[in-house]
N, C-alpha and C positions, 0 to 999 in steps of 0.2 A: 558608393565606390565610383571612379570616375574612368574613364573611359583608358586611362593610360593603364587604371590598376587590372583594370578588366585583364585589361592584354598581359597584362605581369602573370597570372590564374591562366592564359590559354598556351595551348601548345604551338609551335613556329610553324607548323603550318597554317595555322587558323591567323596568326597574326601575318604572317606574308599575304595569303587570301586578303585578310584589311588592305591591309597597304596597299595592295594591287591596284583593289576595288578604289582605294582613295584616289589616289597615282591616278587614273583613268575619267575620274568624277574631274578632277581640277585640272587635266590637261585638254580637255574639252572647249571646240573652237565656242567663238562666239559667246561666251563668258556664261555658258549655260544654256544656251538657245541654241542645243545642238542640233543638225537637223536628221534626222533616221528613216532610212529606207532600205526595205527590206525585199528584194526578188523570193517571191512564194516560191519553196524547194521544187526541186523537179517532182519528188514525189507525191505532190499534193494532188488527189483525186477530184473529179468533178465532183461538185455539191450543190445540195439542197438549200438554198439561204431562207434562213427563218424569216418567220414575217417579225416585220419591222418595230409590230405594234403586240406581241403575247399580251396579254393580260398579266402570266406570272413571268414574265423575261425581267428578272431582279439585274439590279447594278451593281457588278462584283465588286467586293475589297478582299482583297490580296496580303496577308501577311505572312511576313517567312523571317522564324526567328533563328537568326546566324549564329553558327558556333555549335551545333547539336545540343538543343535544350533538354533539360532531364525529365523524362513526364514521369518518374514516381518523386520528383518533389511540384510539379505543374499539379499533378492528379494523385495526392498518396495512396495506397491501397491499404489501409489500416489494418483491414480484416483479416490478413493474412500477417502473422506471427514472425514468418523469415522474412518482411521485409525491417523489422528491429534486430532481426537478428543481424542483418550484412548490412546495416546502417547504424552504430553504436553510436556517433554522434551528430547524423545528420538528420536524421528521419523526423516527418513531420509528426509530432503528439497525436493521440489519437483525440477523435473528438468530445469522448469523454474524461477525458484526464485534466488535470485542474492546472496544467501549466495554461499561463497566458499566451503561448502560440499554440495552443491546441488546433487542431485542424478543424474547416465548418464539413460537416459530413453532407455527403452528396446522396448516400442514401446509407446499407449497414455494410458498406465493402471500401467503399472510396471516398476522399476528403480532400477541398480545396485548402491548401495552407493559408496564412492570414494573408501573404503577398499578393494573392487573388480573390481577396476577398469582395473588392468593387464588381467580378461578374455572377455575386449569387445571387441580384436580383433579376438579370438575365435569366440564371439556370432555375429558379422558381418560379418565371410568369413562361417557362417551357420554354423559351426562345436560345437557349445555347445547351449545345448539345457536347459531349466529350466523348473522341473516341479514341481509344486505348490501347496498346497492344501497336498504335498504326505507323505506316512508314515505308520506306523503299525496300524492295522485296530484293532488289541486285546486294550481294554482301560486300559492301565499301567500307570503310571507315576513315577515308580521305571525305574535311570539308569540301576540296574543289570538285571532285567527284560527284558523291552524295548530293550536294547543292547545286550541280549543272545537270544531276539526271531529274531530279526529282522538278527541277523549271521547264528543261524542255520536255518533260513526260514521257523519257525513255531513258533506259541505261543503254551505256556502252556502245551508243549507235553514232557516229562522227555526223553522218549525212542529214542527223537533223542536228537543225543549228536556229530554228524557234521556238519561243514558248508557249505552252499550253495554252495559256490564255489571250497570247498573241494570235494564234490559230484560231482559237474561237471568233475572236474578233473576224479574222479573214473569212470566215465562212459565215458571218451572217453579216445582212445590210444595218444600217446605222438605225438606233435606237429613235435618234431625231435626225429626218433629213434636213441634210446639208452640213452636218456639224461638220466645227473643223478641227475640233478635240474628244477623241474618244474614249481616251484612257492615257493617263496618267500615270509615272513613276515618281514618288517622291524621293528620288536620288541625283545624285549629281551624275550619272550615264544610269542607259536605259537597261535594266536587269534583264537577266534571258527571258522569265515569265512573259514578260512582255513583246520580246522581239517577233519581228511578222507581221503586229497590229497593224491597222492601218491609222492614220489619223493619233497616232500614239506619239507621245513626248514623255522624257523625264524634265524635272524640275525639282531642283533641292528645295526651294518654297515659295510655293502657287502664287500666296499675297505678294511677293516680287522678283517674276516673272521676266526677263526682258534682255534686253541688250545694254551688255556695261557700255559703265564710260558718261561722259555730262550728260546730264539731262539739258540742255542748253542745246545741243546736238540731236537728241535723241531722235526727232521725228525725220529730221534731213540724214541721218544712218539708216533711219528704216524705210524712207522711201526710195535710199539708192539700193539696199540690196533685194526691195521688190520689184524695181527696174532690171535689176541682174540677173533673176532668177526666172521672171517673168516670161524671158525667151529662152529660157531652159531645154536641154532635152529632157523627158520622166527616166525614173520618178525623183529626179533632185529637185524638179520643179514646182513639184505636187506637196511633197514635202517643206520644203521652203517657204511655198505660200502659205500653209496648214500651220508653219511655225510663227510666220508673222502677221497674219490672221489672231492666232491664238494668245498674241502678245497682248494685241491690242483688245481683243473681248476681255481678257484677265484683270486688262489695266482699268478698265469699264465695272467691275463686280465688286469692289472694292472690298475683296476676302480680310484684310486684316480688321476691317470693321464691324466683321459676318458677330452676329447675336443668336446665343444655341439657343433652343428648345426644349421644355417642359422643364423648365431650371436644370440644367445640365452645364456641370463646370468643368473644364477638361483643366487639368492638372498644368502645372509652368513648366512640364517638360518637352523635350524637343520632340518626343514621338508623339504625345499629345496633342503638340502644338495640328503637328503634320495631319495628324486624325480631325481637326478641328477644320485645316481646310479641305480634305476630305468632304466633311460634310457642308461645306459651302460652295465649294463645286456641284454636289449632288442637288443640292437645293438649289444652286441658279439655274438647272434645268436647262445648262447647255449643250445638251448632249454624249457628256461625261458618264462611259455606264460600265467605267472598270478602274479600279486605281490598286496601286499597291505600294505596298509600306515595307521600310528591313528594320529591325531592332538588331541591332548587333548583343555581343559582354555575354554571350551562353557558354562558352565552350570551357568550362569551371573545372579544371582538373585540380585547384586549388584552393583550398579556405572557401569551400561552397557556401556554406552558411544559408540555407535556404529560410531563416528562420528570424535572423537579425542583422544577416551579412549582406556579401555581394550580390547572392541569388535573389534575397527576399527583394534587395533595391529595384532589380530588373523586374519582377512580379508585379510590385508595386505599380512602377510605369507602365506594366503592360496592361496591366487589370485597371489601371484608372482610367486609360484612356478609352481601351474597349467598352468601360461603363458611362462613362460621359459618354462614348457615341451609340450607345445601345438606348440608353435614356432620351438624348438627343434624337435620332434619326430612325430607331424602329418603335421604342414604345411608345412615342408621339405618335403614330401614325403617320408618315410620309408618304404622301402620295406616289413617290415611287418605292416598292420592296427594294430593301438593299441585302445582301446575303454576305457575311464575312467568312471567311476560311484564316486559320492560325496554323501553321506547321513550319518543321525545323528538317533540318539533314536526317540527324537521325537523337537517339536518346542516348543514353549514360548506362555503363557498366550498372547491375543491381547493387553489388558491395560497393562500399565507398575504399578508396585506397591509405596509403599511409600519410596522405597530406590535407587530409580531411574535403576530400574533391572527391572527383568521379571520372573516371576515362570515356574513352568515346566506345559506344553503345549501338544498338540495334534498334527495337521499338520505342515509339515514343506516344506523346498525348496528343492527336489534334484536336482543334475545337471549329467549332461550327456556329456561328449565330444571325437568326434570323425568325421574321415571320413566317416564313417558306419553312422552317426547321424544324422537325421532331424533337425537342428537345425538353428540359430535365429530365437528364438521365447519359447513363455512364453507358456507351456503347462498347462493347468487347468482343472476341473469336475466338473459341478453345484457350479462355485464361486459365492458365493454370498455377499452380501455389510457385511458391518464389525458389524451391530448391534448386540444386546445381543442376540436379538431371533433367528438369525440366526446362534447362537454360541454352540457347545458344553459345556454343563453345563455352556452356559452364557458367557463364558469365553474363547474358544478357536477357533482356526480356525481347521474346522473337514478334517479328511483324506479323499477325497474324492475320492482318487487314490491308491492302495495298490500299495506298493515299491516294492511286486513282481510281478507286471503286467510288469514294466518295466524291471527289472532284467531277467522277463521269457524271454520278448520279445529278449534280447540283448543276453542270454544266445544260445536260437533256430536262430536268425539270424544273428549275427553275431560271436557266438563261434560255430556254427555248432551242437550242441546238443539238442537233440529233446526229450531226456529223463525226460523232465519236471514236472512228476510224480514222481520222483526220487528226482532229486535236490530239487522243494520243492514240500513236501510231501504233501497231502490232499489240494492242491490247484490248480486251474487251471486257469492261467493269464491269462487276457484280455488282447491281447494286443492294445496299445493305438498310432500306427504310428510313434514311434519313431526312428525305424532304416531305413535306405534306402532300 
């Protein structure tokens, strides 16, 4: 299914949010080489800055799937009888039933559908973890909402206007002194998750990085606007060098030639592509020690098809990619830990509606993978069976687990930062045993 169809299946909010997001990506100066700086909020508290060198301080990836992805078709729940019941045509088979999309059972309650089949070598050598039930605890069912609370790590609060993981960045010092790239948005403008970082850029793709326009030109454009900037006041100045700095190490690495590890094939699609140089940033070891990624095409209020359709399509990309770089970069053993995080807005109504979709929902699936990570095995909180009364307004499956309990947890133990009062604000995660 292609990207227009996607948008035919989502609702006109979810497609205005695209547009937006696009609208902002392409009007961006500098042909991508935009430069971002952030004044740290008034509210930001003095801190503790981690040491530079944790032992377990992993290098974050970041993924956030757009449009509210469905996590009982991400993660079925087989075991439970009303989930065939409020799903007559969508539901994924159970893992003993003789259809060919039968689900791979995760253990006797829950099942990856075939879409996600490339992450059960992850969830068998323990290294990807699901957890269920999870999500934004404020009741929204707006993507721009949902998707701006759940980046900067609060709802409904105007006055933060950074991301979680931008924050984290700010309160600890650099992974590698002196870097002049710490993190990475593989977009065309920089996502909220992100804002705040220091040392942070987006980039629609890493292998070419740079300042349009002839190459014949190129190095006499980039020596006039490091002349211009040069005598800057901060932090346009800091940034602007950080951005043409960052041109020219990129231009140096030569990413589109990057060769994966332990035979790992990432997939010809374009979030693959991006996951690919993901890990060829992590491996030139330049100081890169957070990146994030968007999948858009979730928001399937129509023709879901989680099984042979549109959903299985997106599964597919998501699960091949994530398994090329799980093969690639953790089961190789990389000498730096990398920790992935996967989550959405929010999840899908339980019943499917009259267009054989799904509306917009409450709980959903996040996923976790890493060396750092407790994993094979299906994390959940007061699940209970799928009937109406057990539902959020009848109708949904409830957050039983807020998505910053896990974030906090993976933030303090395995990116080394304790600032957790900071990164998110007016919240204090439970954590729930998910890291080692």
């Amino acid at each position: 299914m292609s990207q227009s169809e996607h948008d035919d299946c989502a609702c006109t909010e979810y497609n205005e949010l695209t547009s937006r997001r696009e609208f902002l990506g392409t009007s961006s100066g500098l042909s991508g080489a935009a430069l971002y700086a952030w004044a740290y909020p008034e509210w930001l508290p003095k801190v503790s800055f981690a040491d530079s060198f944790v032992a377990n301080r992993d290098i974050m990836v970041s993924v956030f799937l757009r449009g509210g992805a469905d996590g009982l078709s991400l993660c079925a729940p087989f075991g439970d009888p009303l989930y065939y019941t409020g799903r007559p045509t969508i539901a994924i088979p159970r893992p003993d039933s003789t259809s060919v999309n039968r689900g791979l059972a995760l253990d006797d309650f829950f099942a990856l559908p075939q879409g996600m089949r490339f992450l059960m070598p992850a969830y068998q050598a323990g290294d990807l973890l699901v957890v269920h039930g999870a999500g934004l605890t404020y009741n929204t069912r707006s993507h721009f909402d949902a998707q701006h609370y759940i980046e900067v790590g609060k709802a409904n609060d105007s006055s933060v206007n950074t991301g979680w993981l931008g924050r984290h960045l700010a309160t600890t010092s650099p992974m590698k002194n002196g870097a002049s790239l710490r993190a990475v948005g593989i977009s065309d403008g920089l996502v909220d998750t992100l804002k705040g970082g220091p040392q942070t850029l987006p980039m629609a793709d890493p292998a070419n990085y740079g300042i349009g326009g002839s190459s014949s030109t190129r190095d006499a454009r980039t020596a006039w606007l490091r002349s211009e900037y040069e005598n800057s006041g901060e932090p346009a100045r800091t940034a602007a060098l950080d951005a043409i700095n960052t041109i020219n190490l990129l231009r140096s690495l030569n990413i589109a030639g990057y060769t994966p590890a332990n035979g790992a094939v990432y997939p010809n699609t374009g979030f693959a592509r991006a996951f690919r140089s993901t890990a060829a940033l992590i491996k030139a070891d330049i100081g890169v020690e957070a990146v994030h990624l968007d999948i858009g095409g979730w928001d399937t209020h129509t023709d879901q098809n989680p099984l042979t359709g549109g959903m299985n399509t997106q599964m597919t990309q998501l699960s091949g990619a994530l398994g090329a770089f799980w093969q690639d970069c953790i089961s190789s053993g990389l000498a730096q830990n990398v920790t992935v995080v996967v989550l959405s807005e929010f999840g899908r109504n339980v019943r499917e509606n009259g267009s054989r979709g799904t509306d917009h929902g409450r709980g959903t699936a996040l996923f976790t993978m890493g060396r750092g990570i407790r994993g094979g095995r299906v994390l959940t909180s007061n699940w209970r069976p799928l009937a109406q009364e057990n539902l959020v307004d009848r109708q949904d499956l409830a957050v039983s687990i807020d998505y910053r309990d896990i974030l906090g947890e993976i933030v303090q133990n395995r990116l080394g930062n304790t600032n957790l009062a900071t990164v998110f604000p007016g919240y204090v995660p439970a954590f729930r045993g998910v890291t080692k």
